[in-house]
N, C-alpha and C positions, 0 to 999 in steps of 0.2 A: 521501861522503855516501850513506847507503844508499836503496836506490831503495824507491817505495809499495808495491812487491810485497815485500818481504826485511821490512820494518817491521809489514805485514799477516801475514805469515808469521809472524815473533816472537811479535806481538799473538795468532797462533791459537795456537802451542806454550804459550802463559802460561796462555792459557785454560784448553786440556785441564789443566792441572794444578792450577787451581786450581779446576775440574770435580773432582778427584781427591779434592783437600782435602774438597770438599763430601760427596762419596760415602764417603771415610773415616770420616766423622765420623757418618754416618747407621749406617755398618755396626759403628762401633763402640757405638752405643746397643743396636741389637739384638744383638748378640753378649754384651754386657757385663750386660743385664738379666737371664739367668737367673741368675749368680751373686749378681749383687748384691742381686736381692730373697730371694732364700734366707739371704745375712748377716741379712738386714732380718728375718725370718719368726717368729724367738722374741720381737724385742719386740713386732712386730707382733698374735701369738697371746697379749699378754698384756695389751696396750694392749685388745683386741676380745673376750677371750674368749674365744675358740672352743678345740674340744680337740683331742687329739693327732692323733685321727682323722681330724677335719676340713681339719688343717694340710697332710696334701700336696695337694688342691686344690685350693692357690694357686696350685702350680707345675704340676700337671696339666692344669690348665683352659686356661692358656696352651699348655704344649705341645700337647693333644690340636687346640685351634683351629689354630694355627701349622701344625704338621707336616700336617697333613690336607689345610688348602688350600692347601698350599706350589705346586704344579702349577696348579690354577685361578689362583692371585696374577701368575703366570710368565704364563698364556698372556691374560691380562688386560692385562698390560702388553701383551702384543704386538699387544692387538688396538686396544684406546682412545691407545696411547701411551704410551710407557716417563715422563718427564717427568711426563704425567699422573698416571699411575700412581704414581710417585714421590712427588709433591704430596701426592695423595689419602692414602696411607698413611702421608705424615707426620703430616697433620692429625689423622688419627683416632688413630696411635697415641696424640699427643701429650695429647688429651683422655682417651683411657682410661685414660692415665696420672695425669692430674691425677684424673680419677675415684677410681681406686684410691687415691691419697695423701690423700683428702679423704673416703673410707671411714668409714662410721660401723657400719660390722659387718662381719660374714663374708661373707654374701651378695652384699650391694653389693661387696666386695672381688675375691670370684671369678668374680664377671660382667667388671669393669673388665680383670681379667687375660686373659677370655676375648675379649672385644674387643681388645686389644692383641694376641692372636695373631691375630685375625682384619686386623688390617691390618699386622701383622707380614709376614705370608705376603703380603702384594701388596708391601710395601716391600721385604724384603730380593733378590729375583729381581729386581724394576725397577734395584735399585743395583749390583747383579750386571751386568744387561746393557747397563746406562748404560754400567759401565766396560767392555764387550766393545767397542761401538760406536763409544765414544770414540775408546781408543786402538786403531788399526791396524796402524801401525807395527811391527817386531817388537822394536826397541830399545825404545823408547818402552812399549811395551805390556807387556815384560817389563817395564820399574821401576816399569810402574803398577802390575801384579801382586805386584810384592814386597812393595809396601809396602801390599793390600790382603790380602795371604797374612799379612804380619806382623800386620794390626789383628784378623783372624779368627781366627789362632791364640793370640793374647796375650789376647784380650779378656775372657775367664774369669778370669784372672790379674788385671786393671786392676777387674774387678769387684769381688774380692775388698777390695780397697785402696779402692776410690772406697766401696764399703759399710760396711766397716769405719768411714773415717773417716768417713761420714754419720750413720751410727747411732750411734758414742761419741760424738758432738760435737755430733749436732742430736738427730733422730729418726728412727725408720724410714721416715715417711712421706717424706720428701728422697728416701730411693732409688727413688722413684716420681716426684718431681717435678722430681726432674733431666733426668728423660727430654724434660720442658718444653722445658727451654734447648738439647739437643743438638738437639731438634726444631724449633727454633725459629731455630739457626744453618744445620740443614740447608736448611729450608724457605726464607730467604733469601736462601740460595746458590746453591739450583738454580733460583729463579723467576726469577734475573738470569743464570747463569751454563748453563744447560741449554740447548739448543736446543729447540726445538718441533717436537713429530713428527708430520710430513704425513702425514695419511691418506688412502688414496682412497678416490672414493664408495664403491665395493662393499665391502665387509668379510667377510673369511666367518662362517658363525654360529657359533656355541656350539656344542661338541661336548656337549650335554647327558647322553647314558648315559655319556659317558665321564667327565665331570664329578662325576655321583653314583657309577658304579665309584671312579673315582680317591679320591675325599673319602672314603667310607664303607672303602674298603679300608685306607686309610692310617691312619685313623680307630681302625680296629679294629687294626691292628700297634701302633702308639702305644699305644692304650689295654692292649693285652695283656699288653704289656712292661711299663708305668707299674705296673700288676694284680702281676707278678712279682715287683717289688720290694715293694711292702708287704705283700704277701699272700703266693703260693706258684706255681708253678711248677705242680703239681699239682691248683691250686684251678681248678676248670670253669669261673670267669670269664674266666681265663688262658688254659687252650690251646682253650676255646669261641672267645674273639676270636683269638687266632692263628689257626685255623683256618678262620676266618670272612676273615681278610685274604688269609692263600695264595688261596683260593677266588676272591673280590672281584678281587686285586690280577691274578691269573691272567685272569681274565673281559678286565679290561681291558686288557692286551695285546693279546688274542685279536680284541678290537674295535678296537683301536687300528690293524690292520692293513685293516679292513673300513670304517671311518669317512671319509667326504669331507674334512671339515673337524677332524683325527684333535687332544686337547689336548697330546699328547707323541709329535709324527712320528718312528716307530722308526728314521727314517734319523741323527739324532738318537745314538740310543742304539749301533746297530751299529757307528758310525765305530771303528776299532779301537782309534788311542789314548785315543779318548774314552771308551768303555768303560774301559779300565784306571783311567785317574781318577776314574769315577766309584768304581770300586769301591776304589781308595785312600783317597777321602774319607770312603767307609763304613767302614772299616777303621780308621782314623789317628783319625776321629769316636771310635769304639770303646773303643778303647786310652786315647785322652786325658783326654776328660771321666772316663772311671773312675779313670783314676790320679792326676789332678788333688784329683778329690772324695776319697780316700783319704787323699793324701799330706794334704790341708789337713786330715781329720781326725786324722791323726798328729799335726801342728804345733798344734793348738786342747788335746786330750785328752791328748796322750804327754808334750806338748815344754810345757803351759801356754798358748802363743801367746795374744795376742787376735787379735780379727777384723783388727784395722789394721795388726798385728804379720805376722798369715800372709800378707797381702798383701804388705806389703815383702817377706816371705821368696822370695815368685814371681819379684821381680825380677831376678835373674839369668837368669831361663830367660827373661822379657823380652828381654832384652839379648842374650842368646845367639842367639834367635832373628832378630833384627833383625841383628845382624853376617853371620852366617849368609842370611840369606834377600838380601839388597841383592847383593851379589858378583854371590852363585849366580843368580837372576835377568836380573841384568845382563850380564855375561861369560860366565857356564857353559851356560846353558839354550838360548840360540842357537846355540849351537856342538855342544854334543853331543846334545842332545835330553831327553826325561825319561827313558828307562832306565836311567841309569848313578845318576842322581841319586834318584830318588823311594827304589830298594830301598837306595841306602846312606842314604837318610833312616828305615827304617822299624828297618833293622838299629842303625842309633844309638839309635832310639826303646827298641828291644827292648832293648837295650846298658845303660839305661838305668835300667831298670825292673827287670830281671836284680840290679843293684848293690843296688837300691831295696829287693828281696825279702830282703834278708840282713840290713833294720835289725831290733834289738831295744830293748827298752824304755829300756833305758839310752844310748841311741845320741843322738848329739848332729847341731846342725846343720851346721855348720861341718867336722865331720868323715865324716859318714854321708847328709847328702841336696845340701847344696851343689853338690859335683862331680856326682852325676847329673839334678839341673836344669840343668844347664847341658849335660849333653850329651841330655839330652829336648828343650833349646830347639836345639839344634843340627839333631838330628834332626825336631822340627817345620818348623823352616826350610827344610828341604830338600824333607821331602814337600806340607804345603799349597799353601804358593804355587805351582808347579809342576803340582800337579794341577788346581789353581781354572785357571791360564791356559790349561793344553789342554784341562781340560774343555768350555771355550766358545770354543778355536782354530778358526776355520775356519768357524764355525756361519754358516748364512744368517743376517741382520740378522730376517727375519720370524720366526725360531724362536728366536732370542737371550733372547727372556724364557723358551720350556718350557727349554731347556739352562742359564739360571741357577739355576731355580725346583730342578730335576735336582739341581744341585748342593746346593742347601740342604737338599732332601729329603734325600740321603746323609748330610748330617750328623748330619740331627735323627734319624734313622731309625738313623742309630752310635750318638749316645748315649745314647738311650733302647733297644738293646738291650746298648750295654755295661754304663751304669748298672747296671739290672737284673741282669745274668748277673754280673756281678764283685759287686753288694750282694748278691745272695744267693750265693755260694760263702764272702765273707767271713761271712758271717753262719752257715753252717753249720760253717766252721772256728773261726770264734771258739765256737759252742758246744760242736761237737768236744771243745777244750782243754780245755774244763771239767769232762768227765765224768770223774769220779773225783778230785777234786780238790775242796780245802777254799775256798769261793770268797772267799778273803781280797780287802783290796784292792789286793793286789799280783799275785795269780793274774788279777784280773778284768784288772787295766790290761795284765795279759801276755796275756789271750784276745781286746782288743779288736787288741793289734801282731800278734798269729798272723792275727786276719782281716786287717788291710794288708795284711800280707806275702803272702798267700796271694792277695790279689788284685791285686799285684805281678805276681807271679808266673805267673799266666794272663793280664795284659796282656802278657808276653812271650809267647806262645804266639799272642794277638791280632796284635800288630806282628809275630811271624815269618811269619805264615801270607799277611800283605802284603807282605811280602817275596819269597815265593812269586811270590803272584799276580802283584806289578807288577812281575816281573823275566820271568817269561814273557806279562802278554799287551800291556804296551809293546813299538812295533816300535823300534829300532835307529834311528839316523840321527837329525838335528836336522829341528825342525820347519820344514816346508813350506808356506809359505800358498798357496792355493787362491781366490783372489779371486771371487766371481762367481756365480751359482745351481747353477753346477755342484758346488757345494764338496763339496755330500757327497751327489752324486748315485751315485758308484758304491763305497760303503763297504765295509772289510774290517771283516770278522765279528771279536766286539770273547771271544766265545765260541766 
């Protein structure tokens, strides 16, 4: 008969896991929402009115909130309570959600999306460092990783499918009020299943100048890039705000180092394998979402596809990823560390997108993109999860929100500068093609597969150059935990 301790034991292993469940399901609503209100955005612009112009907006308004306080949401949790934090940004996403689906114009529409990044950016670091804290373990902690590396790389993909089928079969507004019900299974998960985070009386304050550096710097990166893809590269709105973030984003390091109570402790950022993932994450961010967004406009424009259709098509590289990411996680990542692993994830990636660059207009699925989704999801599987678990390896428990919030920054901060740099290369090869040319509609559908292809094709040069990077500044050997304040008191330089 097993003893009260072994029975107590079991009872906390089911727990953390189904802690796991709960945080998966929260991280796949945020992950899954940019795609899937982007399906949603032409009936929506048609249902409302508004014009061409006004349509990126929808999805700016959210990223510019999101990515900005991505840092402030992180060191938030750390300070009121990851749990809290968690709650709170369920609540409010979930209402700005219903707001947005219950829109009766444009205006009202890009506020509700701009309040959903604003508790976006507290929810997804709080879910991030729930799962650090949780699991400790390294067995454990790896398959929590896997299977949070696989919801975060797939979740673009399940967007496309869950929006698809919401819009052909209800309305757009569903792919705003779905966010209800995930928020709603989240929120009754963790108010039962979360522990509650003791604070003591002193708290330290608000890093304030570092608060507005951080917000307005990022602010202005995001917005520079978002600038680059509809407009130009060239145009003074574009490298004014670029130039205005280096500035800002420079400022705040400078003080980060000067600050008592600093929102992102550079000890934090110097550990050395943690550097490397971070910069994996900006990287792999990079490459994916542009190739993603490409490859679904090949399958919609080239192939015919509908929206519920280019969803299924993702599913392979689903399933690639998930075989792929569970093993490597469980068995490989203990044992030999992330060197070996993340650059042969990035080199598949590259591998990948390399095959992807050779499709033309008559190229079929089943023969021309099938096999390299499956070796894209192979190669996602190996670099995400991997760099999410040592991003936040080791981290003190009191910094566990700035090093998720870190991590989320990375990503939005990749896609909104690969978006950008790949839509506008395609965009100047597909006009390229056309000079001198009778613009039939067989030349046009040939200048829109020259721009994929083209921006194929500098995702591989993306994924090689992380290849580079996470093969020299990963150190060697399987990871070490460091239990204790000490963890990363004495950091190698990650630079």
């Amino acid at each position: 008969m097993p003893s009260q301790g072994a029975v107590s034991g079991q009872n906390a292993i089911a727990r953390r896991w189904w802690v796991l469940a709960v945080i998966g399901v929260v991280q796949l609503m945020v992950v899954l929402d940019a795609t899937i209100v982007n399906i949603a955005l032409p009936s929506a612009q048609e249902d409302l009115g508004f014009s061409d112009g006004d349509r990126q907006w929808v999805v700016t308004a959210y990223t510019l909130a999101f990515g900005s306080l991505l840092l402030l949401g992180g060191r938030i949790g750390d300070l009121i309570g990851r749990k809290q934090a968690f709650l709170l940004g369920l609540v409010g996403f979930a209402a700005a959600s219903a707001l947005g689906g219950a829109a009766e114009g444009f205006g009202m529409l890009v506020a509700a999306r701009a309040v959903q990044g604003v508790f976006g950016a507290l929810l997804a670091p709080a879910a991030l460092s729930l799962l650090t804290t949780t699991f400790t373990e390294p067995k454990e902690r790896a398959k929590a990783f896997a299977v949070f590396g696989a919801v975060a790389g797939t979740g673009s993909a399940i967007g496309l499918l869950l929006g698809g089928l919401l819009t052909e079969y209800l309305n757009w507004r569903w792919c705003l009020y779905i966010n209800v019900a995930f928020a709603a299974a989240g929120f009754v998960g963790g108010l039962l299943l979360l522990p509650r985070t003791v604070r003591g009386r002193a708290r330290p304050a608000f890093d304030i100048p570092g608060i507005l550096l951080a917000a307005t710097g990022l602010f202005s990166l995001v917005y520079g890039f978002s600038n680059a893809e509809r407009e130009s590269w060239s145009a003074g709105s574009t490298y004014g705000f670029l130039a205005a973030a280096v500035v800002l984003l420079a400022l705040f390091a400078w003080w980060q180092t000067r600050a008592a109570h600093p929102l992102l402790p550079l000890r934090i950022l110097l550990n050395r394998n943690r550097g490397a993932s971070y910069v994996s994450l900006l990287v792999a961010a990079a490459g994916m979402f542009g190739a993603s967004l490409f490859l679904t406009y090949f399958l919609q424009s080239s192939l015919g596809y509908s929206p519920m259709k280019t969803g299924v098509a993702f599913l392979p590289m689903i399933v690639a990823m998930v075989f792929t990411t569970v093993p490597t996680q469980n068995a490989v990542l203990p044992r030999v560390g992330p060197r070996p692993l993340v650059p042969l994830g990035m080199a598949l990636a590259a591998g990948s997108l390399l095959w992807l660059s050779s499709l033309e207009l008559g190229s079929g699925y089943a023969s021309h993109v099938l096999g390299p989704l499956i070796l894209l999801g192979m190669g996602l599987g190996l670099v995400m999860p991997c760099a999410m678990n040592v991003a936040t390896f080791g981290v003190q428990p009191t910094d566990a929100g700035a090093a998720s919030a870190t991590v989320n920054t990375m990503q939005q901060i990749g896609a909104s500068v690969g978006t950008a740099l790949l839509n506008t290369l395609a965009t100047t090869a597909g006009t390229d093609y056309l000079a001198g040319r009778e613009p039939s509609a067989r030349v046009l559908a040939e200048s829109r597969v020259e721009g994929y292809t083209t921006a194929f094709a500098w995702s591989v040069a993306i994924f090689a150059t992380g290849l580079v990077l996470s093969a020299t500044l990963y150190r060697s050997g399987r990871l070490r935990p460091q239990p204790g304040p000490t963890a990363d008191a004495a950091p190698a330089p990650a630079a």
